[in-house]
N, C-alpha and C positions, 0 to 999 in steps of 0.2 A: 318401839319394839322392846320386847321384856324377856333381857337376858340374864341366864342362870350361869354364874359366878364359880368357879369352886379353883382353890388352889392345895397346896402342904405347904409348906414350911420352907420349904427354894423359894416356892412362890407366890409368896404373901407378900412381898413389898412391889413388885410389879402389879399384882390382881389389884391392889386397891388405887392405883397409878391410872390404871384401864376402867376402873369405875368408877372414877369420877371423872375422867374422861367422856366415856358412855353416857353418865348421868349431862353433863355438859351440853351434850349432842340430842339431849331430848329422851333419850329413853331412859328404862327403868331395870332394874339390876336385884336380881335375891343374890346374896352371898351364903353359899354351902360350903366354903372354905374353911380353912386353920384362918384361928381367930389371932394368929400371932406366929413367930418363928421358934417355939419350940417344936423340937422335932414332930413330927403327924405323919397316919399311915395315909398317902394319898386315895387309896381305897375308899377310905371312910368318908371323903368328902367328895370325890369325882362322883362316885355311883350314885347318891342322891340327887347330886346335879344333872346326871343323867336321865334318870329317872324323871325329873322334872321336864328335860325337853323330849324324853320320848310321851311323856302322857300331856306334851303339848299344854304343861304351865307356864313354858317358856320358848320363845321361838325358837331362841336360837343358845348355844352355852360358847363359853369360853371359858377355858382352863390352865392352869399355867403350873410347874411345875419345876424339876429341876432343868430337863433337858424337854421336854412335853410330848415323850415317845410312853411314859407310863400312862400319863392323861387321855391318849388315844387307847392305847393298848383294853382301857378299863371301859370308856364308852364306847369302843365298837364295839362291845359284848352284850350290849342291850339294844333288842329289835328297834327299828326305826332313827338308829344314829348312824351320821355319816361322821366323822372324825378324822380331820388330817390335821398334821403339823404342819406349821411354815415357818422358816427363818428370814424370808425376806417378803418385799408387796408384789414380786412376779407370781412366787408361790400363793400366793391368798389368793391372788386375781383366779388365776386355770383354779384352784382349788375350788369356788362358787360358778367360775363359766362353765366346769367342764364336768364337775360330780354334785353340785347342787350342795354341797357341805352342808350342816346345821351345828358342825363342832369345831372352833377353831383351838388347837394344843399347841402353846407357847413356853418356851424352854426361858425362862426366868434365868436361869446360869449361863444360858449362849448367846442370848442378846438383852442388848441393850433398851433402855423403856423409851426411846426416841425410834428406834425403828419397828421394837412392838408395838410403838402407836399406831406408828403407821401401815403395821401391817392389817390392825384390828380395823382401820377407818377403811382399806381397801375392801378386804372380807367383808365389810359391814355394807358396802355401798357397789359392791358387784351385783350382778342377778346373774341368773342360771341363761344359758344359751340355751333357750328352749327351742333347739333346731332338730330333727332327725336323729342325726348318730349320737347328739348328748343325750337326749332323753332312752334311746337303744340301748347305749351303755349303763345309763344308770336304772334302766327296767334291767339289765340283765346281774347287777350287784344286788339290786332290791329280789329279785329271785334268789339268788344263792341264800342271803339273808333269810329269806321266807321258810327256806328249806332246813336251816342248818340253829335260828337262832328263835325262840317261843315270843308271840308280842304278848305283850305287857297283860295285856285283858284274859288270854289265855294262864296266866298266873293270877290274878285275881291280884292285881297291880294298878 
């Protein structure tokens, strides 16, 4: 799988921890991050990360940040990203069984890169419960979206 990378500057010692982790595990990594821990506007790096899995050059992103509530904040804004934060591998799990995620936001300042691994390996190795009520609720999130946020093609994106 070919995942898009992006951190600032909280999160640049953990995002490269996780990429070659990722890399490790078989798949393949673009980094859209701070190239270092001088300060960075997380803006400047999430959004083109974004952009990247919503125009589907990337399956899936991970973003890391300081707490990784700005990291969501920025990719739910662009049509066809699902973005949640986890602190622990319960939260990763429900987060792909239950909304089909395609963005995991990790808080580089709140944990530690031993149970970010391990959060990133459950997320990564979950699937969606393709039962009834999950795919009900996430048609009914991908409607709001529809309504409220332009995809990409309709910007000439």
């Amino acid at each position: 799988m070919h995942i898009a990378l992006a951190s600032d500057h909280a999160g640049y010692a953990l995002k490269r921890e996780l990429a070659a982790w990722l890399e490790s595990q078989g798949h393949t990594t673009q980094d859209f991050g701070a190239p270092g821990t001088e300060a960075a506007d997380l803006s400047d790096h999430v959004y083109p990360a974004s952009l990247a899995v919503a125009r589907g050059e990337a399956e899936r992103g991970i973003f890391v940040d300081g707490v990784g509530y700005g990291s969501a904040l920025i990719a739910n804004r662009v049509h066809g990203l699902t973005a949640v934060v986890c602190q622990d591998p319960f939260c990763a799990q429900l987060a792909r069984q239950h909304t089909d995620s395609n963005v995991l936001c990790l808080g580089g300042k709140i944990i530690g890169s031993a149970i970010a691994g391990e959060i990133v390996r459950v997320w990564m190795t979950t699937d969606f419960l393709d039962q009834p009520k999950y795919r009900r609720r996430v048609a009914k999130v991908e409607e709001i979206s529809n309504r409220h946020l332009v995809p990409l093609a309709d910007l000439g994106l």
